[in-house]
C-alpha positions in Angstrom: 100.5 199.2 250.1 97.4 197.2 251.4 93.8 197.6 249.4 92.0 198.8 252.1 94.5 202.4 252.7 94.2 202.8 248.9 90.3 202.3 249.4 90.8 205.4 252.3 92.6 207.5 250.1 90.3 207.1 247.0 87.5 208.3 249.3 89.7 211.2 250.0 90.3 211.9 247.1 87.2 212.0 245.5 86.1 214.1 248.5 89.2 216.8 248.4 90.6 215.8 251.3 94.0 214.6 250.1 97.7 215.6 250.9 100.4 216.1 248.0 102.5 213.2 249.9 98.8 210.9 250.0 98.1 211.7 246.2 101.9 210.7 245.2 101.2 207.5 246.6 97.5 206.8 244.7 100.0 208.0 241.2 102.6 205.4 242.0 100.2 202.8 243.1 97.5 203.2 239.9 100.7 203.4 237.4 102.2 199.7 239.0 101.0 197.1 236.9 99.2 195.2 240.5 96.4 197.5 240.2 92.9 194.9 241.0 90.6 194.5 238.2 87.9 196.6 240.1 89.8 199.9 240.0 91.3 199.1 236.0 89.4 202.9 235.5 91.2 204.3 238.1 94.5 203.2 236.6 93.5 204.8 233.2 91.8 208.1 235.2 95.4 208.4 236.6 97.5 207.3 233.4 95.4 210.5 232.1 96.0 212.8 234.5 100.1 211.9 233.9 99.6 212.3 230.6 98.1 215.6 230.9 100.5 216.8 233.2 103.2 216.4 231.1 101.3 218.0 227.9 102.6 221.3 226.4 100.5 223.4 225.0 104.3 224.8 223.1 103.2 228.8 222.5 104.4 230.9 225.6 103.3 233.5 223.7 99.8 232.4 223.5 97.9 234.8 225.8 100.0 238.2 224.3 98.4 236.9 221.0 95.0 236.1 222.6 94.2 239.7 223.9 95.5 241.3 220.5 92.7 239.2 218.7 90.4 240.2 221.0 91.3 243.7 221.3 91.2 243.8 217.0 88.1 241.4 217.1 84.0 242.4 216.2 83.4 242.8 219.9 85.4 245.8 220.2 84.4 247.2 217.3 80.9 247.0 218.2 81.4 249.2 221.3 83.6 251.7 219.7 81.9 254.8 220.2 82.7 256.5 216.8 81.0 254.2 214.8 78.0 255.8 212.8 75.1 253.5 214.1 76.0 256.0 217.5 75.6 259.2 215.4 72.4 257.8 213.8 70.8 256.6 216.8 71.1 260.1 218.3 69.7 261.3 215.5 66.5 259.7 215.6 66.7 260.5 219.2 67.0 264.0 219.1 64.3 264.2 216.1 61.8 262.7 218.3 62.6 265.1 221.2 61.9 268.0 219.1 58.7 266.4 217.9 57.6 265.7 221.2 58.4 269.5 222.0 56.6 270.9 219.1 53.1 268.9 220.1 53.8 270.0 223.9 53.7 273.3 222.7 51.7 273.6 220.3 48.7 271.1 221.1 45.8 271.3 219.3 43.7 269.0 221.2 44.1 271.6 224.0 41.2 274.1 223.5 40.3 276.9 225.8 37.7 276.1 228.3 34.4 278.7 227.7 31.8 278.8 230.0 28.6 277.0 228.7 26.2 279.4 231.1 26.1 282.8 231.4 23.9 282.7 234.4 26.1 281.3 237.6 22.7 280.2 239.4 21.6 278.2 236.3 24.8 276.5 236.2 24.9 275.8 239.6 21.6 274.0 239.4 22.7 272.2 236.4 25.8 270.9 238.6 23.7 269.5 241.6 21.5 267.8 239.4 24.6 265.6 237.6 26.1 265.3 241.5 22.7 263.9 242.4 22.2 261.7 239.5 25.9 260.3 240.1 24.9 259.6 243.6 22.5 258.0 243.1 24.0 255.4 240.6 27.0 255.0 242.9 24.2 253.9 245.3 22.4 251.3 243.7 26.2 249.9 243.0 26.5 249.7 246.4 23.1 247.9 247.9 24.9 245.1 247.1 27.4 245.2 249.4 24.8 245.1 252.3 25.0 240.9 252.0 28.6 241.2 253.4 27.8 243.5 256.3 25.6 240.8 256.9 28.2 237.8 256.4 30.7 240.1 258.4 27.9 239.9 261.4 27.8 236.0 261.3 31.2 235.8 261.6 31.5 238.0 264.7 28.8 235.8 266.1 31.6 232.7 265.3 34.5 234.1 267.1 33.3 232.4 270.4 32.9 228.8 269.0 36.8 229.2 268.0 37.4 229.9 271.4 35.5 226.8 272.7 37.5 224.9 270.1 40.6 226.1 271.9 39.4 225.0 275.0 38.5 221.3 273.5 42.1 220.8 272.2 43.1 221.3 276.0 41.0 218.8 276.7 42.0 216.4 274.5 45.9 216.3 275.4 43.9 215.0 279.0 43.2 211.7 276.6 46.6 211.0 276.1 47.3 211.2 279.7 44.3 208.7 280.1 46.1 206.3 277.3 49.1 206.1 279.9 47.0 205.6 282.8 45.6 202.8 280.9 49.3 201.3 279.7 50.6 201.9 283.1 48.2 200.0 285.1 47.2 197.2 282.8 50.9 196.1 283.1 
């Protein structure tokens, strides 16, 4: 067999593309002894693969015993749902449910709202001067703001220089047809 077809089916190889038939061939021509210096790893990647192939691993029993040390191993053991880590973990659950329903029920944070005037006239005075003292702060929070009505204005007043921007990039796609006036009749 000539170099260059074992040089095709190397590439094939390597790239998945081979036949059984075209593989036989590279095993028979790696384990001749005219193999060229420059694929001497080849050889011995192939000698390995042979050698592989014809290893025995001896135990035809070996997955049978596999799964029964798994099945007998920590894992499972860990999962089994009758150990007593489960029991005690409900345990602290359920203990902290009935806490949380005790303090539901019983809060003591909760008191009863009273009224604080006995005159409704007083009280509503009382209210619209807080609302009108809250206003007023959220106002002077706000003057502030005025600045970017006024930045939002100037950029309104941009809107028709983008436009005219627009219109220049037309123009300059006229330039290049200028450039090929220029090559065309300088020739």
């Amino acid at each position: 067999m000539n170099l260059q077809e074992i040089n095709r089916l190397l590439e094939k190889f390597f790239n998945g593309e081979t036949s059984l038939e075209e593989e036989k061939q590279l095993r028979s021509f790696f384990s001749s002894r005219e193999v060229p210096p420059k694929w001497q790893g080849m050889a011995e990647y192939f000698s390995f693969l042979r050698e592989e192939r014809t290893l025995n691993l001896g135990q035809p029993d070996f997955d049978s015993r596999l799964e029964e040390s798994l099945a007998e191993s920590r894992i499972s053991r860990l999962f089994d749902l009758r150990r007593p880590w489960i029991y005690w973990a409900a345990g602290v659950a359920a203990s902290i449910l009935i806490l949380v329903a005790v303090f539901v029920k019983f809060d003591p944070f909760s008191g009863k709202i009273s009224d604080t005037y006995d005159n409704p006239e007083v009280a509503y005075v009382q209210a619209k001067k807080i609302l009108m003292f809250v206003s007023t702060q959220l106002n002077k929070g706000t003057e502030n703001l005025d600045q970017i009505n006024k930045f939002d204005d100037g950029l309104k007043n941009i809107q028709p220089v983008a436009s005219f921007n627009k219109s220049i990039d037309g123009i300059e796609r006229l330039n290049e047809v200028d450039k090929v006036k220029e090559i065309i009749y300088n020739k």
